[in-house]
N, CA and C of each residue as an Amber inpcrd file, in Angstrom:
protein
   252
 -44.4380000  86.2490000 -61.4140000 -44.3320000  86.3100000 -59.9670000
 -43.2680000  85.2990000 -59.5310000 -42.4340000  85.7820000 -58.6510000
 -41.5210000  84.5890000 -58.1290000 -41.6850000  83.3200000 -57.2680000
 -41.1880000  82.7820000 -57.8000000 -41.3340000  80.9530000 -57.3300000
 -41.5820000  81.1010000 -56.1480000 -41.0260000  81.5550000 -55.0050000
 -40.9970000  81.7670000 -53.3850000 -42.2030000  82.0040000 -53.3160000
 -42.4560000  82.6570000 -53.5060000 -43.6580000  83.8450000 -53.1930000
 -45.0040000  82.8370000 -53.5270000 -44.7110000  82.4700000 -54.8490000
 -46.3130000  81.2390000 -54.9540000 -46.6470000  80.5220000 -54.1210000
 -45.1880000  79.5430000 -53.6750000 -45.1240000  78.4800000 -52.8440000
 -45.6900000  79.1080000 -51.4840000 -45.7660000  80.1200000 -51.2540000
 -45.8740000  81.0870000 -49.8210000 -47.3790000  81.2500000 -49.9590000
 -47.9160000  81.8040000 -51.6300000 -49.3020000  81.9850000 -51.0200000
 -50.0390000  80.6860000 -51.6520000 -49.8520000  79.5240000 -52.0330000
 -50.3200000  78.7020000 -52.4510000 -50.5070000  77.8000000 -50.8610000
 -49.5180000  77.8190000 -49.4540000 -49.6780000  77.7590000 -48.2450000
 -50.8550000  78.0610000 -47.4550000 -50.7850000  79.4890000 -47.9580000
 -51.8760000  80.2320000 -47.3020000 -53.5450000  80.2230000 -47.6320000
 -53.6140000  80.0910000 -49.2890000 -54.8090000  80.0290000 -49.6000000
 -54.8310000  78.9380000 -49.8820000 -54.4920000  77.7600000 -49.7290000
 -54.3370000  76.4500000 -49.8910000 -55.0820000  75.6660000 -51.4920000
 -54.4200000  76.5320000 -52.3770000 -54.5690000  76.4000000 -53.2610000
 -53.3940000  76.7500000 -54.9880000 -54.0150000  76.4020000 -55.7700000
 -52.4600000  77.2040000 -56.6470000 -52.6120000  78.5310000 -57.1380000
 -52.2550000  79.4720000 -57.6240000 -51.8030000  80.5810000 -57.6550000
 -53.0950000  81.3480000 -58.8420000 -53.0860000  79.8990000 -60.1270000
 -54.1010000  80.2650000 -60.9190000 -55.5510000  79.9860000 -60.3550000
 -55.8490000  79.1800000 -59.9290000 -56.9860000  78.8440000 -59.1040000
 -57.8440000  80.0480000 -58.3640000 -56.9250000  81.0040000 -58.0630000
 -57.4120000  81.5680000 -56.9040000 -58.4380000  83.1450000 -58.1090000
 -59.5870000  83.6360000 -56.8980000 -60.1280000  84.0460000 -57.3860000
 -59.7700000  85.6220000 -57.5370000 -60.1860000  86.7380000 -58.3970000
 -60.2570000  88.1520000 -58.1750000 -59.4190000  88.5480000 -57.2870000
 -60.0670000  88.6610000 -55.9210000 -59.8240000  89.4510000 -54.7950000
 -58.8100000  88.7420000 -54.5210000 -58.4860000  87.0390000 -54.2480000
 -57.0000000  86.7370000 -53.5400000 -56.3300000  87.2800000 -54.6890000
 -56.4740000  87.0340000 -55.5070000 -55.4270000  87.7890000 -56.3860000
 -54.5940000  89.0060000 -55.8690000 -55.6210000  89.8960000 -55.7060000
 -55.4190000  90.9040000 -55.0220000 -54.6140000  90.9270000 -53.7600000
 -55.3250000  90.3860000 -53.4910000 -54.0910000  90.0980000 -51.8040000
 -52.7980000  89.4870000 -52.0080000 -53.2050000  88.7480000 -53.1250000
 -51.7320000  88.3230000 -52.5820000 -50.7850000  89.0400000 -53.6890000
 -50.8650000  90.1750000 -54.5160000 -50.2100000  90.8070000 -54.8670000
 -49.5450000  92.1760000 -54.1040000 -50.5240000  92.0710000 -52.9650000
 -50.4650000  93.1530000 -52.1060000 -49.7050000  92.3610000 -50.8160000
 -49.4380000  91.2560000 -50.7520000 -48.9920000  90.5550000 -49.8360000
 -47.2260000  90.4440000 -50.5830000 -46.9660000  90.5190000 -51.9360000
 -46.1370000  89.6710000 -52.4620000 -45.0870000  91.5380000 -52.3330000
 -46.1580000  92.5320000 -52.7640000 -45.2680000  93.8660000 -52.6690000
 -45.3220000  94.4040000 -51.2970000 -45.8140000  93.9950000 -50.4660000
 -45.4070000  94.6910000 -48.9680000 -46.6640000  95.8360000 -48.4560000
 -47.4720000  96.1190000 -49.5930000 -48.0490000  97.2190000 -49.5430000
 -49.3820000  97.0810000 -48.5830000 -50.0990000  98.1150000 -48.1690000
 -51.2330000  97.9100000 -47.1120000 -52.3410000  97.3090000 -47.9930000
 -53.1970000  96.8690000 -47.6480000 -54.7520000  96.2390000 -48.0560000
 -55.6610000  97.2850000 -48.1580000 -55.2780000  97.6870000 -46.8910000
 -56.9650000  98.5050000 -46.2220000 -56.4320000 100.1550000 -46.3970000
 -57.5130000 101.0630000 -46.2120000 -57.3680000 102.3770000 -46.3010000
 -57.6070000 103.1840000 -45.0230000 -57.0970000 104.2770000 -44.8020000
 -57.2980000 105.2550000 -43.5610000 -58.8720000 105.5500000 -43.9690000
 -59.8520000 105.5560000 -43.2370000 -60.8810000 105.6050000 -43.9180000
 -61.3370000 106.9630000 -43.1010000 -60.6720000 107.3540000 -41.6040000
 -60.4850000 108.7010000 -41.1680000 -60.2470000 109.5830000 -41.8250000
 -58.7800000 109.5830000 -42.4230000 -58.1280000 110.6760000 -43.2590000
 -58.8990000 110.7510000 -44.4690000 -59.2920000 109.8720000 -44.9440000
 -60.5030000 109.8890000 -46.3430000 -62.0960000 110.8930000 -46.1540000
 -62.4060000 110.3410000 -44.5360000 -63.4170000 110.8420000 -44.4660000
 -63.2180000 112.5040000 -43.9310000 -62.1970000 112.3590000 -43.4490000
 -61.7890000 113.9950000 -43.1510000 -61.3800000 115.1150000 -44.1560000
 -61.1450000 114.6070000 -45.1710000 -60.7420000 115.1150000 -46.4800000
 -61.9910000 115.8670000 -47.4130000 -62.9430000 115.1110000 -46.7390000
 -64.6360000 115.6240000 -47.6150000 -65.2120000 116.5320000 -46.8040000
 -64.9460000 116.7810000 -45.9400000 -65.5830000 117.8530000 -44.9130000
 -65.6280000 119.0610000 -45.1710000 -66.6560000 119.6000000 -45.2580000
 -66.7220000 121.0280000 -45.7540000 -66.5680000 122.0480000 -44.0520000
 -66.0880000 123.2900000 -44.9360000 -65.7930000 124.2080000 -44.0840000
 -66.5140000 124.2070000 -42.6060000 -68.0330000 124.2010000 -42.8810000
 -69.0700000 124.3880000 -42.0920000 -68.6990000 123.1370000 -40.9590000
 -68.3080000 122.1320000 -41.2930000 -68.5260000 121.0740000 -40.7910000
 -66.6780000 121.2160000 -39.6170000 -65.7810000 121.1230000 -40.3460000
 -64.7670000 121.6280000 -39.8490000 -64.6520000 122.9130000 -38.5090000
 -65.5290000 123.8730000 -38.4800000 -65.3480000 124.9570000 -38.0040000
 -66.1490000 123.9500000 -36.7560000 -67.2520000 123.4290000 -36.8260000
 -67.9920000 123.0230000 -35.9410000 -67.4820000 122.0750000 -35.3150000
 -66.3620000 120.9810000 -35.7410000 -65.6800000 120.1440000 -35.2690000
 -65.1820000 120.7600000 -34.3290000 -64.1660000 122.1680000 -35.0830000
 -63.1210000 122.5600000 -33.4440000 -64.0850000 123.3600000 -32.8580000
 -65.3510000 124.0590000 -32.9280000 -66.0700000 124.3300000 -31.6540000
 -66.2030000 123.3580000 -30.2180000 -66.9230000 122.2100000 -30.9060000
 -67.3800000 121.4830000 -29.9810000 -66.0530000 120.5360000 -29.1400000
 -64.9690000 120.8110000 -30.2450000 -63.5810000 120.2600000 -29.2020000
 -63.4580000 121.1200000 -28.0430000 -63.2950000 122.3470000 -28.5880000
 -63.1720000 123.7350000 -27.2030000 -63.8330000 123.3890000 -26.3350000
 -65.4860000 123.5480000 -26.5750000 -66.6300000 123.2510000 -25.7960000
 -66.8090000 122.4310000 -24.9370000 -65.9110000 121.2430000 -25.2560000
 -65.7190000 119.8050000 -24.9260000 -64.8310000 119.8710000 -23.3210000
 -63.6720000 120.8540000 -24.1710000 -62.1130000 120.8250000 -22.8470000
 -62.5180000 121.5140000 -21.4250000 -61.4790000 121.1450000 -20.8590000
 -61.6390000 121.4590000 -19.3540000 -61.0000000 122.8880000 -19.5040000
 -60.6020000 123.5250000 -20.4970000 -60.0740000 125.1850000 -20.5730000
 -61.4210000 125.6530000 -20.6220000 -62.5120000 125.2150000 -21.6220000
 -63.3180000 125.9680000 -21.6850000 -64.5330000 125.8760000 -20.2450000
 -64.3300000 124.6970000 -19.7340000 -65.0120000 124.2350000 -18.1060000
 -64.9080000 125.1970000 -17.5230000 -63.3670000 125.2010000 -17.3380000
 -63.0360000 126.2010000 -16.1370000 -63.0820000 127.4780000 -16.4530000
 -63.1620000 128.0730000 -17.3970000 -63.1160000 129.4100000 -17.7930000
 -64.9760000 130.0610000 -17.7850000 -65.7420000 128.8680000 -17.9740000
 -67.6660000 129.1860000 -17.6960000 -67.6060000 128.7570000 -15.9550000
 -67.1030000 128.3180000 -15.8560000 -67.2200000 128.1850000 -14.0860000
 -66.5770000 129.2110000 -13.4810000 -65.3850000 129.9090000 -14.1130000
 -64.9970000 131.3480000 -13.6560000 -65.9780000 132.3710000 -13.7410000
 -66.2810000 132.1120000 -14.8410000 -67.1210000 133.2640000 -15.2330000
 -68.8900000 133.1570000 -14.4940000 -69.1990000 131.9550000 -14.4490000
 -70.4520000 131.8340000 -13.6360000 -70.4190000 132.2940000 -12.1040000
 -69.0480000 131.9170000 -11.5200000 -69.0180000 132.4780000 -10.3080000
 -68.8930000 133.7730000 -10.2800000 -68.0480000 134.2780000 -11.0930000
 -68.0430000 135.7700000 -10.7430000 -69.8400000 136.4870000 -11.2490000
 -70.2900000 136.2160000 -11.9960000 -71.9860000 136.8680000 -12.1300000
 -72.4450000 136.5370000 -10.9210000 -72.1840000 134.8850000 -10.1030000
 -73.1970000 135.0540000  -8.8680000 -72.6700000 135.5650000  -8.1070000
 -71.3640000 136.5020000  -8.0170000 -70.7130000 137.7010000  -6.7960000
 -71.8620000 138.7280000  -6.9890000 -71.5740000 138.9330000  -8.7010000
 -71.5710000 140.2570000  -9.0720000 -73.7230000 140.4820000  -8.6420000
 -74.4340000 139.1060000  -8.7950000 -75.4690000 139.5360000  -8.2930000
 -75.9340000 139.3800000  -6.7600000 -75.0170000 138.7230000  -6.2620000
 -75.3700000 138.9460000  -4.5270000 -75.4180000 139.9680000  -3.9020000
């Protein structure tokens, strides 16, 4: 690992480079390449979703919108014409 870079996380974890445990390890290899830590844990969890579950997602989006509001409020008014 380069000299800079120790001196940088030996700053941070206020300690020396061998010292440090597992996980800083981890970080600070992930600190030293630029790369993210953490994970989309959305896109992960959206990835396992079965069909059933998916189809029901975009129902209840529809269900949700003001297209589908206004289109049962069209339609409710016109039944209470159609039964007056």
């Amino acid at each position: 690992m380069d000299q800079k870079i120790k001196e940088i996380l030996e700053k941070l974890f206020h300690s020396k480079y061998e010292h440090l445990g597992e996980r800083e390890k981890k970080i600070a290899l992930h600190l030293a390449e630029k790369t993210p830590i953490s994970q989309n844990v959305a896109r992960i969890f959206s990835e396992h979703l079965t069909l059933g579950q998916r189809i029901a997602d975009r129902v209840t989006a529809f269900g949700g919108s003001w297209t589908f509001i206004s289109i049962f409020g069209a339609v409710l008014f016109l039944w209470i014409l159609l039964n007056f």
